[in-house]
Every structure is written in structure tokens, then in C-alpha cells.
C-alpha positions in Angstrom: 19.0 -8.2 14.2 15.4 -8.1 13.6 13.1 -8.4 16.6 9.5 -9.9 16.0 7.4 -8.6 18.8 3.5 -9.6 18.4 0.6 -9.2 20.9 -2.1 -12.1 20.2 -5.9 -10.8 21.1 -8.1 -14.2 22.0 -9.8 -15.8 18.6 -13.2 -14.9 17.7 -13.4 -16.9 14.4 -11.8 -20.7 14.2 -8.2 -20.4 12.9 -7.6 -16.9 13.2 -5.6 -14.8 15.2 -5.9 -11.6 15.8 -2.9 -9.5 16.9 -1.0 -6.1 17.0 2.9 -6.2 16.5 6.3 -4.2 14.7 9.6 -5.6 13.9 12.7 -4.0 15.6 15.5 -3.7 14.0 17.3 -0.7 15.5 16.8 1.2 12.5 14.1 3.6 11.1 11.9 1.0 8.9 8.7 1.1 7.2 6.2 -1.4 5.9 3.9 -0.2 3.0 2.7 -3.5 1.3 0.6 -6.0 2.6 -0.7 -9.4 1.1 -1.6 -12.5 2.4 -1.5 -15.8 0.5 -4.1 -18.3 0.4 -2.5 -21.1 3.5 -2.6 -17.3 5.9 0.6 -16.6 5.6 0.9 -12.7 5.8 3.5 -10.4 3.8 5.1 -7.1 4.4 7.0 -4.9 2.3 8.9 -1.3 2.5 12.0 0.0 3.8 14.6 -1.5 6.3 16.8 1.3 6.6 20.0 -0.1 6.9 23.4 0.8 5.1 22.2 2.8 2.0 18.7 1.3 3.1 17.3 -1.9 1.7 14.0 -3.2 0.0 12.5 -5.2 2.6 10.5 -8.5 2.6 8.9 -9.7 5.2 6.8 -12.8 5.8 4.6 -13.7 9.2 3.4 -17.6 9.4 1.2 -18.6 12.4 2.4 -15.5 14.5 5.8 -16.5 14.0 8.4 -15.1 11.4 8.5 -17.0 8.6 11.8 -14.6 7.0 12.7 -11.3 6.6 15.2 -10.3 3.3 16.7 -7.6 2.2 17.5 -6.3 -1.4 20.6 -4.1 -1.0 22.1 -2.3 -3.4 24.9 0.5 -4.4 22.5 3.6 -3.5 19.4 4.1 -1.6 17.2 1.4 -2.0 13.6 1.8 -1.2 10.5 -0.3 -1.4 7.3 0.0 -1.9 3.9 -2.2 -2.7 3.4 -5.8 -3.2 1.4 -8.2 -4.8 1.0 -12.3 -5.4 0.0 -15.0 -7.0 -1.4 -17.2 -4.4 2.3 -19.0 -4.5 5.2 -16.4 -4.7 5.5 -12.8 -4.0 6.5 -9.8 -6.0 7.9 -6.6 -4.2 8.6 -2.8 -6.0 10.6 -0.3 -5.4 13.1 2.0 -6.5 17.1 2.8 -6.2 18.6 6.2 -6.0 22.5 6.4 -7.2 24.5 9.0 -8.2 21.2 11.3 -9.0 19.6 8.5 -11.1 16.6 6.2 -10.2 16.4 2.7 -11.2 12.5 1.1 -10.6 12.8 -2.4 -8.7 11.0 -5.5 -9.0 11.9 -8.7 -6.8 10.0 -12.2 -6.6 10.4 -14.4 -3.7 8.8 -17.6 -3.2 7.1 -19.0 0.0 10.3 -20.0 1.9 11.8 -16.5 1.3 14.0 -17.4 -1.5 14.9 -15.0 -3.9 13.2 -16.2 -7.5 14.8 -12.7 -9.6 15.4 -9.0 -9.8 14.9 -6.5 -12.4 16.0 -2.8 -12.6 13.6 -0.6 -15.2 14.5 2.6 -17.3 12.3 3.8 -20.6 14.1 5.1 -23.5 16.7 6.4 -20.9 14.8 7.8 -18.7 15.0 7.3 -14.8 11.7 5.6 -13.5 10.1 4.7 -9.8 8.0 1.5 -9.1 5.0 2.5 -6.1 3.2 -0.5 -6.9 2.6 -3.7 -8.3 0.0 -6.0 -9.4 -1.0 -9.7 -10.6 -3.5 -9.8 -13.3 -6.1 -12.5 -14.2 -4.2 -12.7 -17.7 -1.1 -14.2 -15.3 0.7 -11.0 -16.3 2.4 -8.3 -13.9 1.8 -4.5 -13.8 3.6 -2.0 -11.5 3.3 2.1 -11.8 5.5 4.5 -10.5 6.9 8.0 -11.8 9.8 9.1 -14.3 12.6 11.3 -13.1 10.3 14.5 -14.3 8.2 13.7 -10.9 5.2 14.4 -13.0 5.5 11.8 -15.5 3.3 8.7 -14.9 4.8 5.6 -15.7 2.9 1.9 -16.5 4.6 -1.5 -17.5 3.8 -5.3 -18.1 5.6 -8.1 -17.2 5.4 -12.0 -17.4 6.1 -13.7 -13.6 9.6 -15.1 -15.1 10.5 -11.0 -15.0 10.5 -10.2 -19.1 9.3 -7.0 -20.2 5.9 -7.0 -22.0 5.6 -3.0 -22.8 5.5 0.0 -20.9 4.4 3.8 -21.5 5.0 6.9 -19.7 1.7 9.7 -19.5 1.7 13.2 -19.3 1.4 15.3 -16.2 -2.3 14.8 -15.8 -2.1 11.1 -14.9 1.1 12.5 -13.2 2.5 10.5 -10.3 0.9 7.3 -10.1 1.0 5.4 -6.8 -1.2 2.0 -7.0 -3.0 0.2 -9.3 -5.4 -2.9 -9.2 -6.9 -5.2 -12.1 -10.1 -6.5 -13.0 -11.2 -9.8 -14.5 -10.3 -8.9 -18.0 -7.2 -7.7 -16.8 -7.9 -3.9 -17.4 -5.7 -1.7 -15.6 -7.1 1.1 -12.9 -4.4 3.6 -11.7 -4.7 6.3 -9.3 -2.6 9.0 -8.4 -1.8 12.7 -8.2 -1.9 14.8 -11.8 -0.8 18.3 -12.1 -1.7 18.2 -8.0 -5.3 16.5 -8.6 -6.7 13.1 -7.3 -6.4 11.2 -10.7 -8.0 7.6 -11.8 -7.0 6.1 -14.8 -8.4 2.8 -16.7 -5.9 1.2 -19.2 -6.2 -2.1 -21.1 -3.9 -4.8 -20.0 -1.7 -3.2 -23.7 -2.1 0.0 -21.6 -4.3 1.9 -24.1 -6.3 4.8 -21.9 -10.2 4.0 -22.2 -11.3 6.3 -19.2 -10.4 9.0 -16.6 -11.7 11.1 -13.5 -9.5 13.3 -12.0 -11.0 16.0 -8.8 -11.0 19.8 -9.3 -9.4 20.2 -6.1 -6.2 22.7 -5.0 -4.4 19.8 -3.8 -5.6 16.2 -3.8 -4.3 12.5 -4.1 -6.0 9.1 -4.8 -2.9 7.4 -2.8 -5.1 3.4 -2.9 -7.3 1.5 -5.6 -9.3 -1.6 -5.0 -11.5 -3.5 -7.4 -14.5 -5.4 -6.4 -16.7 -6.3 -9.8 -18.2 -4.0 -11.3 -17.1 -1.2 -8.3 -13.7 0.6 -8.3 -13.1 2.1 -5.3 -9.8 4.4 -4.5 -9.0 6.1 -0.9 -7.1 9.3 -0.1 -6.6 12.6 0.6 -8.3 16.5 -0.3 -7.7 19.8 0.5 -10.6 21.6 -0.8 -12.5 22.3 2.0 -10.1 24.2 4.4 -6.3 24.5 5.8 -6.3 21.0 6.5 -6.4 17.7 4.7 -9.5 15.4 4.6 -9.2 11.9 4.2 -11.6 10.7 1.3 -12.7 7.6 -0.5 -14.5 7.5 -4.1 -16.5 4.7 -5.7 -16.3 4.7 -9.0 -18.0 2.4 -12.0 -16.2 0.6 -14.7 -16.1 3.7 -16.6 -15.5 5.7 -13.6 -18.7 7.8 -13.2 -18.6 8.1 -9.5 -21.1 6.1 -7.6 -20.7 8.2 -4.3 -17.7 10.4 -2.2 -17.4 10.9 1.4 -14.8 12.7 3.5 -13.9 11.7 7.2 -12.5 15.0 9.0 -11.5 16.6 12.0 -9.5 20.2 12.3 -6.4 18.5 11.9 -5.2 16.4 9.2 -6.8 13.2 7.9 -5.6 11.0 5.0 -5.8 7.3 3.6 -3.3 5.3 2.4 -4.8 2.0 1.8 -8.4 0.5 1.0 -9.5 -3.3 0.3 -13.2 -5.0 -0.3 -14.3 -8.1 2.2 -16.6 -10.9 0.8 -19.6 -9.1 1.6 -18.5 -5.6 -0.4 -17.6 -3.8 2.6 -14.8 -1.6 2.0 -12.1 -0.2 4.3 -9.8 2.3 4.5 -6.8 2.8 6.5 -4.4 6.1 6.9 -3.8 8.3 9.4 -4.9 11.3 11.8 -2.8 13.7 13.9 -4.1 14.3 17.0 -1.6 16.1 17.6 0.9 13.2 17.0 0.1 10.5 14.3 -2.6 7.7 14.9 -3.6 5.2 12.7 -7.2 5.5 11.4 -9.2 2.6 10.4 -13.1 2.8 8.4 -15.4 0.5 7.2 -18.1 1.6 4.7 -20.7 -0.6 3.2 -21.0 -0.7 -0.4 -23.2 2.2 -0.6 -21.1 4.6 1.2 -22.7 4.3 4.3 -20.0 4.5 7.6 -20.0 1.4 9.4 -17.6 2.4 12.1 -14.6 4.0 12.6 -11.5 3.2 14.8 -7.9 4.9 16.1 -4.6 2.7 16.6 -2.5 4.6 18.8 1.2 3.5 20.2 2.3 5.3 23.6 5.8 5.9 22.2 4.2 8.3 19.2 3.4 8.4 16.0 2.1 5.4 14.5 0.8 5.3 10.6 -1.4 2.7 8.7 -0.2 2.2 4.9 -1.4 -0.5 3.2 -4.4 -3.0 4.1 -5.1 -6.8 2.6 -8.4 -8.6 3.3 -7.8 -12.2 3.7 -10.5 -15.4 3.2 -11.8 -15.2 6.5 -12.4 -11.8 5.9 -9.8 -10.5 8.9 -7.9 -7.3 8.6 -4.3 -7.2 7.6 -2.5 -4.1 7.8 1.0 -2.7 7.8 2.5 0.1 8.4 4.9 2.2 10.1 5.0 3.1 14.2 7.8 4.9 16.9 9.1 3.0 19.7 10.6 3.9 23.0 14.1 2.9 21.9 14.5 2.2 18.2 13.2 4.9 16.4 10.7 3.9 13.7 10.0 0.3 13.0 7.8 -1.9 10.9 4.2 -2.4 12.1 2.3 -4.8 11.3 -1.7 -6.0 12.6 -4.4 -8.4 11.9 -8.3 -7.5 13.6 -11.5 -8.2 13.1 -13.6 -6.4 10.4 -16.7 -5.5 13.0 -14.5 -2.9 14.9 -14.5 -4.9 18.1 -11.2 -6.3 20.5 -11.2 -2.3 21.1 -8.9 -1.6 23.9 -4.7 -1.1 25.0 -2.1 -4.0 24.5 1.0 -4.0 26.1 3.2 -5.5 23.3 7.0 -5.8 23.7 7.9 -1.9 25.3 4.9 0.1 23.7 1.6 -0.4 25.0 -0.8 0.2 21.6 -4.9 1.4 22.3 -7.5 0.2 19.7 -10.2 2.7 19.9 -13.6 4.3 18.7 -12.9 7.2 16.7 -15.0 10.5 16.5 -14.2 12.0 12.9 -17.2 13.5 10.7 -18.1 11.8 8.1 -20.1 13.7 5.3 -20.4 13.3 1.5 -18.7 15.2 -1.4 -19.3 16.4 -4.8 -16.5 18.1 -6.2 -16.1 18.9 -10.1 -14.1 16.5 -12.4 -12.1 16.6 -15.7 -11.5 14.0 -17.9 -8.3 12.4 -18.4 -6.7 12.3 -21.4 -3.4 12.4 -23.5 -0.9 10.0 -23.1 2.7 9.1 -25.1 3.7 5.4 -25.4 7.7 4.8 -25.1 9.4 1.3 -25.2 10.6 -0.3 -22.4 14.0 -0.9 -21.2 15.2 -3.8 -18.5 18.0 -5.0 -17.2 19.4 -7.2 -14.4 20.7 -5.8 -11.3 23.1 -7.2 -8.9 21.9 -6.5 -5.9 22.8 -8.3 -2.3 20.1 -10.6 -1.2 20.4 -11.1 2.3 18.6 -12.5 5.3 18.3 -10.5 8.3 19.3 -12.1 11.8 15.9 -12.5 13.1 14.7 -13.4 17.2 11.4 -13.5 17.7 9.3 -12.8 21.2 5.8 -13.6 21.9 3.6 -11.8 24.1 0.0 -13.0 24.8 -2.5 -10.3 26.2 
């Protein structure tokens, strides 16, 4: 049984609803995708770690639960990003059987109804899925890995789930973790190459045009979001100390960097997820231990410049921030992943307003969660970069799984504050 516990905070813009809220399931679950569709309705993907674990879809409608479904397989079954179409959803992942990975795709449409799966493998050769995206050519992308864990891997797909093409880079692309589009349906991937923040750009034929990857011991671009002419990709360095920074780049169309800046503390700071508002403000959203796990929020105006910055901590413990989606009345969607008092980790899942304010605690369910003003030092960077190059095209391989769609027993409970 799934338990839908939300805390609403009092409206500051007409028709929107602010809240802070996680879905119980007595297991250890995870959210790591957002999107929300153009009628509001907000979307969740990751893990609901039941029996062999599932790929889990999750869909919130006017602060109730619209569905939550499962994709349940033989093995482990794991899942990661999502993207839409403005009418169905597309969720990616991966399965883990008998020392072999499988990369996942599922659509659903609006009511939660499963539309079809696909398993990938190219030339033989086990892949993961991290991410996915729809592009303005009406096409699908997704990136993940190959069974190397240093391979990058890209494909294409039509919405109806056929195979297009696919091709599997080198180790300096290297594990590839999300990916966004532009108008023309060009391709920017980021990652972590041979241990180095790595952005890609690729055609929508997945032909390498450009590349920036960081000169850095250990780094990874873990988010990308396009906004115009501005490519903007969010996560984490370790070149200026023991600990990790959390960083965000803004790149060009050809990936010259615009500007860099690290928020930092003396413990460990990194982003997950970044988006772009109507007015170009970007945000990021990760984490920072302090010592347990909060979830860290910034807003930066298009020229780099720190807006504000904000914690989310839960009184039960940790509490991370993965994936953020900005909707069209420019309110903050994020998921993620938070403790509880009594079911271990569940999914978490918040909506707020992009000028940092309804700061304060909120007692939702058992776990009372405090939205604060956060402290971290922001400061520019100007590290060294390579370009990327080198990549080997394979052909792709699909086929259909068989995999148990099911819908999860689901109560929900309301709690104003």
C-alpha cells in the first residue's frame, strides 16, 4: 500500500498550490524524474523497492494521487528519468538479471495506463537507460551506459517505441546521465568521462559536433537544461579540496562556457537536477550534509548571479533533492528521495515558489520538514577543459519485455498547514 501524505502551504499565485509531501509505501523508494504536463498534473519516476524492486510511476493531480504503477520484472528493476509530450509519459530505467542489464523504456498515458515497454541491448552488449527525452522532431532520446561502466550509450526512438539508431562512445563521454534537446532537435549530453564532468552535443542522427569536458580529479555534470541559445548543466567537483562542491556551468551552443560557479561548505555539496523558468532563471537542486543529508535548492539569474539559496530538511534524516521540472506558472516541482520515522526511505515529492519564500517547518504526516535560508559560499570557477572527441557507432538492438504492470494499492491523507 502506498500512502500519499502532502502538506499544502496557502496559494500565492491563482491556481497553484504549493506543498511538501512523500509516498509511503513501507519500502525503501526513490523518486528521480519529474515532469509536469501542460493541465498541472505532476509526474514522478524512480524506484519502488518492492520484490526484486520495480520501475515506478507516479502521477499527482490537484494534490491528490492520480496513480501510481509499477513495472516489475524477473531481476532488479530500477528506474530512472522521465520525459513527455504534453499528453503521455515516458519513464527509463534499467533491469539487472543473472549479471546482465537490459535498458527500459515505458510510456503511460494520462490515466496511468500502460501504452508499451521496450528492453535495449547493442550488438549484444548490456546497456542502462539514466534518462530520457522528447524532441521537437517528435522523436525520443534516452542515454545511459554499457555493461563496461565507461561506455556511453545514445538511442532514438519514435513515441510508438521503434528503434531509430543508437551508438555507444568511448570512455571520454563515459557514463552519461541526462540529456535535453534543442529546437532543431540536437542532442546535449552530460556526464562523467574517464572521472571528468563531460558535455556532449550530437545531432538528432547522433553525429558529435562539440564537447567540454573539466580538468578536474573527480567531477560529474549529473543534470542538463536547455534554454535557447544557453545550455546550462549542474553538478558536482572535487578540485578544490577533500570535499565535493556543488557546481553549475552555462555553456553556448557550441559549448564555450558563458560562466561557472561553485556553492560550498566543508562538507559535501552536489546537484542533481537544474531547470530554466520563463524569465531565464535557472535552478539547481541536490544536496548537502550537514552532517546528515538536506536538500539544497539555488536560483541563479541568467548571468550567473546567486539569487538565493535554500535548505529542505526532514526531522527523521536524510532527505535528497534529484530531479526538478519548472511548470507554466513558473512554480517549482521537485522530487526526490527522504527518511521517515517508520518506513525507511520513501518517495518525496514538492512544489514551491521560485522567489525562495513560504520558508519555515511543516508538520506533514509523521515528519515535520523545515524550508530554510541557506548559508553556502558561492564563488566562480575556471577550471581547464579538453575537447571531446572520438566516438564508434554500433546498431541498435530492441526487443519486447514482458514485464508485470501493476497498480499499487494506494490511500491518500491530506494535511493542511
Amino acid at each position: 500500500m502506498i500512502l500519499l501524505r502532502l502538506g499544502t502551504i496557502a496559494d500565492s499565485l491563482p491556481g497553484v498550490s504549493y506543498f511538501i509531501g512523500y509516498l509511503d509505501s513501507a519500502n525503501s523508494d526513490n523518486l528521480l524524474g519529474c515532469y509536469v504536463d501542460p493541465t498541472g498534473k505532476i509526474y514522478g519516476s524512480g524506484l519502488n523497492n518492492a520484490t526484486n524492486n520495480s520501475i515506478s510511476t507516479i502521477q499527482i493531480d490537484a494534490l491528490s494521487l492520480g496513480f501510481a504503477k509499477d513495472l516489475t520484472g524477473a531481476g532488479t528493476t530500477l528506474g530512472q528519468r522521465m520525459t513527455g509530450d504534453g499528453t503521455d509519459v515516458y519513464t527509463s530505467g534499467y533491469e539487472s538479471i543473472s549479471a546482465q542489464n537490459r535498458a527500459l523504456i515505458a510510456k503511460y498515458n494520462s490515466s496511468g495506463t500502460l501504452q508499451w515497454q521496450r528492453s535495449y541491448y547493442i550488438n549484444l552488449v548490456d546497456i542502462r537507460f539514466y534518462s530520457i527525452v522528447y524532441m521537437a522532431n517528435g522523436d525520443l532520446a534516452a542515454v545511459g551506459l554499457d555493461a563496461s561502466g565507461s561506455n556511453a550509450v545514445v538511442a532514438t526512438l519514435q513515441t510508438d517505441g521503434t528503434a531509430i539508431t543508437a551508438s555507444r562512445y568511448n570512455a571520454q563521454l563515459g557514463h552519461c546521465k541526462d540529456v535535453d534537446t534543442d529546437t532543431s532537435s540536437n542532442l546535449y549530453v552530460v556526464g562523467q568521462g574517464n572521472s571528468k564532468a563531460t558535455v556532449a552535443k550530437l545531432t538528432s542522427g547522433l553525429t558529435a559536433s562539440a564537447g567540454y569536458q573539466i580538468d578536474a580529479t573527480v567531477s560529474s555534470f549529473d543534470s542538463v537544461t536547455v534554454d535557447g541559445s544557453s545550455i546550462y548543466a549542474g553538478g558536482s567537483y572535487n578540485g578544490f579540496g577533500t570535499n565535493y562542491d556543488a557546481i553549475i556551468y552555462s555553456f553556448d551552443t557550441s559549448l564555450n562556457v558563458n560562466w561557472s560557479r561553485r556553492l560550498y561548505s566543508a562538507a559535501i555539496d552536489r546537484f542533481y537536477g537544474t531547470a530554466v523558468d520563463s524569465q531565464g532563471n535557472v535552478y539547481a537542486v541536490g544536496h548537502h550534509y550537514t552532517p546528515t543529508i538536506v536538500g539544497l535548492i539555488a536560483k541563479y539569474d541568467s548571468s550567473g548571479t546567486l539569487q538565493w539559496q535554500r535548505t529542505l530538511a526532514n526531522s527523521s534524516g536524510n532527505l535528497q533533492l534529484r530531479d526538478i521540472y519548472i511548470d507554466s506558472n513558473d512554480a517549482l516541482n521537485i522530487v526526490g528521495i527522504t527518511a521517515t520515522s517508520g518506513s525507511g526511505n520513501c518517495q518525496f515529492v514538492t512544489c514551491l515558489p521560485n522567489d525562495g519564500t513560504k520558508t519555515g517547518a511543516y508538520v506533514v504526516g509523521t515528519e515535520t520538514f523545515t524550508y530554510a535560508v541557506s548559508t553556502l559560499t558561492d564563488a566562480s570557477i575556471s577550471p581547464a577543459s579538453t575537447t571531446n572527441t572520438a566516438l564508434t557507432l554500433s546498431a541498435p538492438n530492441q526487443a519486447t519485455p514482458t514485464f508485470s504492470d501493476t497498480a499499487a494499492t494506494t490511500t491518500l491523507e491530506l494535511e493542511g498547514i
